[in-house]
C-alpha positions as CSV (number, residue, x, y, z in Angstrom):
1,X,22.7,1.3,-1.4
2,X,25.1,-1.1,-2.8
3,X,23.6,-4.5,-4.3
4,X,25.2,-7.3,-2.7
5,X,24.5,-10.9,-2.0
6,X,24.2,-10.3,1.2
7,X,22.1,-7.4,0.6
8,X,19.7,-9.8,-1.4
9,X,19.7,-12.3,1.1
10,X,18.5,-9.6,3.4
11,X,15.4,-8.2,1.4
12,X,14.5,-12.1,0.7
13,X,14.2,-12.7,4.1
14,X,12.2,-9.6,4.8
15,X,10.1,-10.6,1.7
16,X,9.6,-14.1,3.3
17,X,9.0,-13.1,6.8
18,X,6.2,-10.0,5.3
19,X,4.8,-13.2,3.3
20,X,4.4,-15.5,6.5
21,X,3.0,-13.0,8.4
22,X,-0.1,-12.1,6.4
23,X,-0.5,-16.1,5.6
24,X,-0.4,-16.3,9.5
25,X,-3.3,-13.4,9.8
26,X,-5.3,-15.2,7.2
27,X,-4.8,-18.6,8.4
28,X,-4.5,-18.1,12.1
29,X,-5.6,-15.0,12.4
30,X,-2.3,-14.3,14.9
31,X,0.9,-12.7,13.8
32,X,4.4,-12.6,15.9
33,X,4.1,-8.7,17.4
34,X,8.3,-8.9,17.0
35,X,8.2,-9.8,13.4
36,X,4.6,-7.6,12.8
37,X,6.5,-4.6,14.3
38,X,9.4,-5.3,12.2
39,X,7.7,-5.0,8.9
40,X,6.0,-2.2,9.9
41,X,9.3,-0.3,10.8
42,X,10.9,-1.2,7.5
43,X,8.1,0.4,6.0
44,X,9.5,4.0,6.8
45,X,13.1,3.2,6.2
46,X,13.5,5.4,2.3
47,X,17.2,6.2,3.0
48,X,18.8,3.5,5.2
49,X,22.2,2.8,4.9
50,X,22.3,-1.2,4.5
51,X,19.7,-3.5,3.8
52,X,20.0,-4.8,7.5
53,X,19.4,-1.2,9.0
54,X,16.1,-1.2,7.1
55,X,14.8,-4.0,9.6
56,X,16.6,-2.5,12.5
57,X,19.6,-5.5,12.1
58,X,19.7,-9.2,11.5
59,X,18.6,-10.4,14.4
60,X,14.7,-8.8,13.6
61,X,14.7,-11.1,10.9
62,X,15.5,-14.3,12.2
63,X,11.8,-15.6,10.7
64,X,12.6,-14.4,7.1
65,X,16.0,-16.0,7.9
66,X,14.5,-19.2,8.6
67,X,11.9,-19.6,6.1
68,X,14.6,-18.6,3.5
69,X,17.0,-22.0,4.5
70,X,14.4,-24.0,4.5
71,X,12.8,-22.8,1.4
72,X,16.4,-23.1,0.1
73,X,17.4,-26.4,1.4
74,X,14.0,-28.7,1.3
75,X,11.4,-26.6,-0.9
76,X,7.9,-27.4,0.3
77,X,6.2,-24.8,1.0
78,X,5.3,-24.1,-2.5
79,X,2.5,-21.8,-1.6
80,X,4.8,-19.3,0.1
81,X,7.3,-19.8,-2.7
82,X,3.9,-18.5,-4.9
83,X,3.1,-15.7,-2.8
84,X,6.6,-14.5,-2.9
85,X,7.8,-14.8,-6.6
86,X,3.6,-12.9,-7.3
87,X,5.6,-10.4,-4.8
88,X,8.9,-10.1,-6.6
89,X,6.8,-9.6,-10.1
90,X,5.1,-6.8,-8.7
91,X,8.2,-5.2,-7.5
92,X,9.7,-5.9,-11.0
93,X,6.3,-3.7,-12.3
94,X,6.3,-1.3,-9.7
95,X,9.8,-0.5,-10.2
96,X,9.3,0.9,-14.0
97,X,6.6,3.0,-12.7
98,X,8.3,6.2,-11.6
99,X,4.6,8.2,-11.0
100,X,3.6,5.6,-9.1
101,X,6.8,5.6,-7.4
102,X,6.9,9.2,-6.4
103,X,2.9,8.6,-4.9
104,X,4.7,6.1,-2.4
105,X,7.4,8.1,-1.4
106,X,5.4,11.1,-0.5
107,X,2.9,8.6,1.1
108,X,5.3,7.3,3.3
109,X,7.0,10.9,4.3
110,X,3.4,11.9,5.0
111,X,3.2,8.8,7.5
112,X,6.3,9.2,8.8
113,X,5.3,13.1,9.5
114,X,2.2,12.3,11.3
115,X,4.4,9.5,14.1
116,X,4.5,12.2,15.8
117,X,1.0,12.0,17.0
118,X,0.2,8.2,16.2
119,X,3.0,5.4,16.5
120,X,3.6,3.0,13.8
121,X,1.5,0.1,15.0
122,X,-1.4,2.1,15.7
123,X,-4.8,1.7,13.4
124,X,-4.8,5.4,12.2
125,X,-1.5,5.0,10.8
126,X,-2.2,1.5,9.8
127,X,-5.3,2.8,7.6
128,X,-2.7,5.7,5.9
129,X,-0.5,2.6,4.6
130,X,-4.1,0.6,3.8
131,X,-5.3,3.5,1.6
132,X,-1.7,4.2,-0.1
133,X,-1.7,0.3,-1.0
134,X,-5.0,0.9,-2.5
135,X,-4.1,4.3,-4.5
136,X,-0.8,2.3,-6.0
137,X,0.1,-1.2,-5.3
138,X,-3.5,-2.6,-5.6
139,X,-4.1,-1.5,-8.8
140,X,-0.9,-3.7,-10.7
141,X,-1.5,-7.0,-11.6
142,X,-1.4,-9.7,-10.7
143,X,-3.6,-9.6,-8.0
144,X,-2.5,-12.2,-5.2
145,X,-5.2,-14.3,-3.7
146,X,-4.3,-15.6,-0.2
147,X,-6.0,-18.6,1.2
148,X,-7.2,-18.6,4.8
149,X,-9.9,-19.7,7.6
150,X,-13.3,-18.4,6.7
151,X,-13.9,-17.2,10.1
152,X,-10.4,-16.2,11.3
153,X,-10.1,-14.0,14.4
154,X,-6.9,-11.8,15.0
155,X,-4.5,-11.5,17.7
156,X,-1.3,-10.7,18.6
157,X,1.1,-13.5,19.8
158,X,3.6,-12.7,22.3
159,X,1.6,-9.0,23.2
160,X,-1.6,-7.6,23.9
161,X,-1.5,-5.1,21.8
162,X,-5.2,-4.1,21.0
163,X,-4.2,-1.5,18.7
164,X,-2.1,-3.5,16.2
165,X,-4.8,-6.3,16.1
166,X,-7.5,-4.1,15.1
167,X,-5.7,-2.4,12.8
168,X,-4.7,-5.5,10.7
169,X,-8.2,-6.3,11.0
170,X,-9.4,-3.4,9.4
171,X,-6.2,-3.0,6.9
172,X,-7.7,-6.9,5.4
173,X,-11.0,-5.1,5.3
174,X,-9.8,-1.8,3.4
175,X,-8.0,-4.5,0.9
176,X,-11.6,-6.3,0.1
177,X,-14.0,-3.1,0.4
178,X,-13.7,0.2,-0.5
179,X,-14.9,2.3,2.1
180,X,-15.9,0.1,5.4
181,X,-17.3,2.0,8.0
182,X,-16.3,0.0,11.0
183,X,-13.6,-1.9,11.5
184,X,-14.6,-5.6,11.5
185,X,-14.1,-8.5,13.8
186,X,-12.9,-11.3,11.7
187,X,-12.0,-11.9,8.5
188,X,-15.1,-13.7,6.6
189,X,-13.9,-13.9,3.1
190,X,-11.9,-17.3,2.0
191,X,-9.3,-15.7,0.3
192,X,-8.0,-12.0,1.2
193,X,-6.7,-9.8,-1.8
194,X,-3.1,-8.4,-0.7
């Protein structure tokens, strides 16, 4: 895939608008299900043919989009800004690590096999992403810390989709514990580890 402005533009955006969305859960507990369902999709996306087409066009990152101008044009969100350049420095790391690499992509084919039976947004599919974070991505430092609510409770804005709520509820569990056995109801840690 060529490397264009445009391109970079386009993977800023989606970087921004993945960024807000887990500030939102740990904050708010709520998430956009449009811009949730988004990030999700981009997820599965290993050979798309523009950046745009791995979010399913430009219009599915209108968030990203608008976070990025205003980031741009009158920076002061300087806690996004953090989150994201921790982000880009682990994608830096991540990059040079071609075992680690290869662990992902035959993660995400094995995800994308199993669609079949559960769809994208649902928690069994969540946890497979939740537990390839943890065998790969979680192990590079730095480790981001992201602030929220002690006692935040999770929904889904726009949807009531039961499914995607409880999921992210127990994909910010998997990322603090190793083995939970339930999935909990609210986040009760101050910060949650990405």
């Amino acid at each position: 895939m060529p490397k264009t402005d445009q391109d970079r533009v386009v993977a800023l955006a989606g970087v921004m608008q993945a960024t807000d969305l887990v500030r939102s859960i740990a904050r708010r507990g709520q998430i956009q299900a449009d811009d949730f369902e988004t990030c999700m999709a981009s997820l599965i996306q290993i050979d798309a043919p523009s950046s745009v087409d791995i979010y399913g066009g430009i219009n599915r990152l209108l968030t990203g989009l608008r976070l990025l101008e205003q980031q741009l044009h009158n920076p002061q969100d300087m806690e996004l800004t953090r989150y994201v350049v921790t982000l880009l420095r682990l994608e830096y790391k991540l990059s040079r690590r071609e075992e680690m690499l290869d662990t992902l992509s035959a993660g995400i084919k094995d995800i994308i096999q199993n669609l079949a039976h559960f769809p994208l947004t649902h928690s069994n599919t969540i946890a497979r992403f939740a537990d390839l974070y943890l065998q790969t991505i979680s192990t590079l430092s730095p480790r981001i810390m992201v602030s929220g609510e002690r006692r935040s409770w999770l929904t889904v804005a726009t949807k009531s989709d039961f499914s995607a709520s409880s999921s992210l509820k127990w994909v910010i569990s998997r990322s603090r514990h190793t083995r939970p056995t339930v999935c909990p109801s609210a986040i009760t840690d101050e910060a949650v580890a990405m």
